[in-house]
C-alpha positions in Angstrom: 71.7 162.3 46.0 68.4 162.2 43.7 69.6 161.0 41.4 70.9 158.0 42.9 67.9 156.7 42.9 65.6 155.2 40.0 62.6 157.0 39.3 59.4 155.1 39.4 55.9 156.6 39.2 55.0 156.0 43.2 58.5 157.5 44.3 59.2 153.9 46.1 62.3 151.6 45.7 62.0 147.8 46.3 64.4 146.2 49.3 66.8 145.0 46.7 67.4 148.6 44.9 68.3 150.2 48.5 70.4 147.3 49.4 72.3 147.6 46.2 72.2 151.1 46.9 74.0 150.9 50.5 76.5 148.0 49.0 77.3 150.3 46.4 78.1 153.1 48.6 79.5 150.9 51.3 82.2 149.3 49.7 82.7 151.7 47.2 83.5 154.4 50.5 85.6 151.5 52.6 88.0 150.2 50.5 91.0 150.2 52.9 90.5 150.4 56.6 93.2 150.0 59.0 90.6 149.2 62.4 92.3 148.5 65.7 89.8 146.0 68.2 89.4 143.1 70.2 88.6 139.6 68.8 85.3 138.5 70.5 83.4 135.3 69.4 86.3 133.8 67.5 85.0 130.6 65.2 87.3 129.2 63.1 86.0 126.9 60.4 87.0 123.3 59.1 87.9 124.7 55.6 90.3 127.1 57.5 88.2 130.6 57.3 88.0 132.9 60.0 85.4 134.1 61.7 85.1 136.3 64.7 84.1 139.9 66.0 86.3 143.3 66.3 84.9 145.2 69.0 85.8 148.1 71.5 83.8 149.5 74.4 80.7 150.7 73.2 80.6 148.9 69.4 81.6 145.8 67.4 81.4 144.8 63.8 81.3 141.4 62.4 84.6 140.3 60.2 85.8 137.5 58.5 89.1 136.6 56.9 89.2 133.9 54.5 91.5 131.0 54.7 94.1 132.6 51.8 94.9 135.9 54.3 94.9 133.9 57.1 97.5 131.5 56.5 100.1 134.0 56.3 98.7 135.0 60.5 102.1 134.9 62.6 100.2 133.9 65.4 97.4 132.2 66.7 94.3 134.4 67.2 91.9 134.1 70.1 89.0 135.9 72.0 90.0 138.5 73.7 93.0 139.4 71.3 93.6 143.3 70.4 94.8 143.2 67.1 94.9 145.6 64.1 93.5 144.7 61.1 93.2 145.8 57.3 90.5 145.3 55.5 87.3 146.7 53.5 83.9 146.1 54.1 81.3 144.1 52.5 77.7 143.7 52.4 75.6 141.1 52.0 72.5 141.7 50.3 70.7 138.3 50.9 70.4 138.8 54.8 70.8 142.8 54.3 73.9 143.0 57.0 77.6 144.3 56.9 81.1 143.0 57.6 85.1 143.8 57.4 86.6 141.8 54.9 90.5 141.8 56.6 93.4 141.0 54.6 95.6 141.7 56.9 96.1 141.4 60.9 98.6 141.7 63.3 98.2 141.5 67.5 98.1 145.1 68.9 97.9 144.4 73.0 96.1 142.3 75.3 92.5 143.1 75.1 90.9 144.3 78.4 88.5 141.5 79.5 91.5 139.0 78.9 93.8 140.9 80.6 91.4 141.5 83.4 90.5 137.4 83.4 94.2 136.9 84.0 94.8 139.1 86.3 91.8 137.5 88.7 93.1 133.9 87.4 97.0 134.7 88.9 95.2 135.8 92.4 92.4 132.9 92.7 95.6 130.3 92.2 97.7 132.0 94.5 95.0 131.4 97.1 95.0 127.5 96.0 91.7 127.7 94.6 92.9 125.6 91.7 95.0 123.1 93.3 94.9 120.0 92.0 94.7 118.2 95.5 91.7 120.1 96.6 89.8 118.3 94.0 87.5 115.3 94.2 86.3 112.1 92.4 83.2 112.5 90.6 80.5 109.7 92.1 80.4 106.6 89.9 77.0 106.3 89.9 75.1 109.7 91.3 71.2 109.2 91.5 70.4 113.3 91.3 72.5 115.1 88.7 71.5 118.9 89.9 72.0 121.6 86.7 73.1 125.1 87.0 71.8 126.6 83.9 69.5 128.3 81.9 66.3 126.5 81.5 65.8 127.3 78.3 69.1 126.9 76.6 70.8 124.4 74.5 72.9 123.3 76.8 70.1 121.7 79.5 68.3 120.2 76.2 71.6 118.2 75.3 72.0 116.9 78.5 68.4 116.0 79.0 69.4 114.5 75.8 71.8 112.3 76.8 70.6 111.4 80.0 67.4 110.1 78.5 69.9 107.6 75.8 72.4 106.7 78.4 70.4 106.3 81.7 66.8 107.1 82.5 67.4 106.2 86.0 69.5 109.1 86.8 66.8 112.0 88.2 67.9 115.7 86.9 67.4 118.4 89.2 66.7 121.8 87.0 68.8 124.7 89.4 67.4 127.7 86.8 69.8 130.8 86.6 70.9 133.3 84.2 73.9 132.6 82.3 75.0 135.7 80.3 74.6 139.6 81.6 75.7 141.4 84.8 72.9 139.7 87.1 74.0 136.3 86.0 77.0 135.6 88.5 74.5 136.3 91.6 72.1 133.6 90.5 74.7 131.0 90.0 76.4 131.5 93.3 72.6 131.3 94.4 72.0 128.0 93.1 75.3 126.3 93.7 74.9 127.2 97.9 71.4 126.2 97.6 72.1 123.0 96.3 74.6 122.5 98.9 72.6 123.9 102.0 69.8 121.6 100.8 72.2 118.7 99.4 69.7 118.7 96.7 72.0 116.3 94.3 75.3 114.0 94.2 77.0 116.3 91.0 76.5 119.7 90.0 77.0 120.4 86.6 77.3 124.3 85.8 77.5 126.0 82.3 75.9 127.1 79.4 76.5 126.9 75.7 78.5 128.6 73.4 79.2 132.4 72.9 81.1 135.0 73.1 84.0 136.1 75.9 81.2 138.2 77.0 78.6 136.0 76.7 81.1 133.5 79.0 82.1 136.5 81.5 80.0 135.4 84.4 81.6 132.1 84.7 84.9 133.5 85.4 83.7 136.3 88.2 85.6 135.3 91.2 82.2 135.1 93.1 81.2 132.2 91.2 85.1 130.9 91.2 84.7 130.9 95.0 81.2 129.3 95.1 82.5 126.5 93.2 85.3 126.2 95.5 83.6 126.1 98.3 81.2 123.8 97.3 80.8 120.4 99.1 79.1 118.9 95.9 81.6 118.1 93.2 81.3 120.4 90.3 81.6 119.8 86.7 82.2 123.2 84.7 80.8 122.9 81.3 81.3 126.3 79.3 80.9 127.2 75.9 82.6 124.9 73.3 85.7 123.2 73.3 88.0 126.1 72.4 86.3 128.2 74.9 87.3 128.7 78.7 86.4 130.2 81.9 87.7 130.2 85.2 85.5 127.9 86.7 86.8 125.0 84.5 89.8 125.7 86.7 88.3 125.8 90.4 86.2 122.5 89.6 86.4 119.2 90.4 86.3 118.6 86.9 85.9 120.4 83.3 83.8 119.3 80.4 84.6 120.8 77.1 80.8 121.0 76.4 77.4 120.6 78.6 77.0 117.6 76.5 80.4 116.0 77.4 80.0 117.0 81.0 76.2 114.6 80.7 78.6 111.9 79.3 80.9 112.2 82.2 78.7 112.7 85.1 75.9 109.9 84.1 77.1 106.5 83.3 75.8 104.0 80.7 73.2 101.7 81.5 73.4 99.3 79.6 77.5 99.1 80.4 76.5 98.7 83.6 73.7 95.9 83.1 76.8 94.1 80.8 79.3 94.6 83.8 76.8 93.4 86.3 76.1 90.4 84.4 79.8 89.6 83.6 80.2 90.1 87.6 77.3 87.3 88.0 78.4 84.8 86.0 82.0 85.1 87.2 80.3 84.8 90.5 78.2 81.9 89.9 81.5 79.6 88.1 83.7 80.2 91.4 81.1 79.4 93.3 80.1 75.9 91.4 84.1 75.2 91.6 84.4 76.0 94.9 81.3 73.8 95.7 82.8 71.3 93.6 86.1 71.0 95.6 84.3 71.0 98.9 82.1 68.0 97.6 85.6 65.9 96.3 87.2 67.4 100.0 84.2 65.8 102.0 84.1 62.0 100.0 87.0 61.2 101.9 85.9 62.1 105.1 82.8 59.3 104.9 82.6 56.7 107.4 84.1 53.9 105.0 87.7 55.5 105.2 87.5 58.0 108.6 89.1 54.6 110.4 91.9 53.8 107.7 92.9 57.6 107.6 93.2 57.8 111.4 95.1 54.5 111.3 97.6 56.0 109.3 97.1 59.4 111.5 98.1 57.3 114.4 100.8 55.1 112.2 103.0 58.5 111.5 102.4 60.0 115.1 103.6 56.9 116.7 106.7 56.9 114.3 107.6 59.9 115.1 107.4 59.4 118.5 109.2 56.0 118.7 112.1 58.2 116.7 112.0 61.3 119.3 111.9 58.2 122.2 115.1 56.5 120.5 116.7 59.7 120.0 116.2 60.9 123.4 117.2 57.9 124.9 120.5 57.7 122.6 120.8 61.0 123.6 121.1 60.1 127.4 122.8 57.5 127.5 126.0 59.5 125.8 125.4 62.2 128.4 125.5 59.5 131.2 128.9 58.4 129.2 130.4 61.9 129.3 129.9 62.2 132.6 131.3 59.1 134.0 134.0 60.0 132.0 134.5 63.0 133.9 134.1 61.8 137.4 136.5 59.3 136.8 138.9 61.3 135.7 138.3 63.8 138.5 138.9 61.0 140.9 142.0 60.1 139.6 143.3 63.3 140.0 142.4 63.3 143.4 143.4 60.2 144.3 146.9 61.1 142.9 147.2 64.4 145.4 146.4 62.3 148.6 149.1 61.9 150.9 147.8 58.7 152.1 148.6 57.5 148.4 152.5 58.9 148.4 153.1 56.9 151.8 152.0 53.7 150.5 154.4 53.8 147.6 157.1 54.1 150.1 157.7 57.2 150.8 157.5 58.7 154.5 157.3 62.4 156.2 160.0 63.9 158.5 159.0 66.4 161.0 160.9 67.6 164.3 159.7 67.1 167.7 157.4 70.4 167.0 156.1 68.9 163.7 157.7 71.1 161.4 158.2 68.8 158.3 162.5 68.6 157.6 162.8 69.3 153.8 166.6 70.0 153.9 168.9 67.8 156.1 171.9 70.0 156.5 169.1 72.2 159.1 169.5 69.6 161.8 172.1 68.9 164.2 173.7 66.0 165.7 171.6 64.8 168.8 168.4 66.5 167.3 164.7 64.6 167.7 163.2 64.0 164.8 160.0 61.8 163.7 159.3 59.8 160.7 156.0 58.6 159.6 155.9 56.2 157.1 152.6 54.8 155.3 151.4 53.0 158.9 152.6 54.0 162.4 155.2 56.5 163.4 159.2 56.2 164.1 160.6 58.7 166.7 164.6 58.7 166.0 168.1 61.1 166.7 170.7 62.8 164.6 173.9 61.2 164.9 
């Protein structure tokens, strides 16, 4: 192992020598490694490199695969992946840090914190949690934006950011909480309830930055899941980057891809509003000049000069029509007298054609025994009967011979 090492009066090496030293034996030793892990922190880049961490439970080791490997991938990797890859290791001397070249990679399982996210995503949606009619509309124009976050992060100065260059009127309350870690869930489930209990703002926006599937773990415990839920503030979820999820992004009102898109959502322009306002105005102030306009042309002809000649010719078209309803009526009853007359005279004429009175004075006279039984058939009465006969006037008595 001596001699290894260069000899040098004081016995010392410089940082380069022993980092040459540890590359040498390094990738000399690690050629071809067949490693089996989960992808954490997965970052592809624009010129189509790949680059993500391999970890299990109690380690992880930075890796990249460059764009030539991974275009022969057969599918799509993510975080949360278990894959097994082939690779060797390299080290970089100018920051003095290691990582797994892989050549090869092909998915080996579901990693455990995926498979665990899932799980917990299949039973918050049974329970409706993420139902799309459960969810709200943001406010237009909120005057407190509150922030679930870490004070210190990126993710409050981008927003602060773009709150300042879109609207300064917009107040930000700071809610301060941890984002990454095991103790992070409780403090955002604290804030959210005591912006709620307190209706401390009009929007909640909670997230963080960017980071790993660990890093992002808190926002997809279920205690948080349910505190967004349950909150009667709408809730933006803004976590991690673009590619990167959680399970808040589904039990919120709405999802931001990035705290900085979630500031661009939640606080509207003001000078788009100022333009809109004045678009509004003078809109506003031309109906009104044409509507006073019209009124003005409406009243001219109401002025003293023509108020007698317009109810002249008021009157002229009311007494018209009324001398045409007069003539109409009276045409009208006049034909209904007709018509009746008609029919009483006709009705007369029948009756005056059944009186008996009217049969006798065309000649014809009634015959009637002594009892008055009128004699329609003249072979009924015997020689030496009584019979009368009344003609039109008077009354002959006479006997059967």
């Amino acid at each position: 192992m001596e001699a290894m090492f260069p000899e040098r009066k004081d016995n010392s090496l410089t940082v380069t020598q022993l980092t040459n030293l540890i590359k040498n034996m390094l990738e000399n030793s690690f050629q071809n490694i067949l490693l089996k892990g989960e992808i954490s922190n997965f970052k592809p880049s624009s010129a189509g490199h790949l680059y993500f961490s391999l970890k299990d439970a109690d380690a992880q080791i930075s890796a990249v695969m460059f764009r030539g490997s991974a275009s022969n991938l057969t599918f799509q990797p993510k975080d949360g992946t278990m894959v097994q890859a082939r690779g060797k290791i390299s080290v970089y001397a100018p920051r003095g840090n290691y990582q797994l070249i892989i050549i090869s990679m092909e998915k080996a399982g579901t990693g455990n914190i995926m498979e665990m996210i899932e799980q917990r995503k299949r039973k918050l949606a049974a329970e409706g949690l993420f139902d799309s009619a459960r969810k709200r509309t943001l406010p237009y124009f909120p005057k407190t934006v509150g922030i679930v976050t870490s004070p210190g992060g990126a993710a409050l100065r981008d927003i602060l950011n773009i709150r300042k260059r879109r609207n300064d009127k917009v107040e930000i309350i700071v809610l301060p909480s941890l984002v990454q870690g095991d103790t992070a869930a409780p403090t955002i489930v604290n804030m959210i309830q005591i912006a709620n209990r307190r209706k401390l703002c009009d929007v909640l926006i909670v997230g963080r930055g960017g980071g790993s599937l660990e890093d992002l773990l808190p926002f997809s415990e279920e205690s948080v899941v349910r505190a967004i839920a349950a909150s009667e503030i709408p809730v933006v979820s803004a976590v991690g980057h673009e590619i990167d999820w959680a399970l808040s992004d589904f039990a919120a009102d709405c999802r931001a891809p990035t705290p900085s898109a979630a500031a661009e959502i939640v606080i509207p322009e003001k000078t788009a509003i100022l333009n809109e306002i004045d678009a509004c105005k003078t809109n506003l102030y031309g109906e009104i000049t044409e509507r006073t306009r019209s009124l003005r042309l409406l009243l001219k002809s109401f002025d003293p000069e023509n108020m007698h000649t317009r109810l002249l010719n008021i009157e002229q078209r009311l007494s018209e029509r009324f001398d045409r309803a007069f003539d109409s009526m009276k045409s009208s009853m006049e034909e209904l007298i007709k018509n009746r007359r008609r029919t009483i005279e006709h009705s007369r004429e029948i009756l005056e054609n059944c009186n008996p009175q009217s049969i006798f004075e065309r000649g014809y006279s009634m015959v009637t025994d002594r009892d008055g039984n009128i004699i329609r058939d003249a072979h009924k009465l015997n020689s030496g009967d009584q019979i009368k006969i009344r003609p039109a006037k008077g009354e002959i008595e006479a006997t059967v011979n």
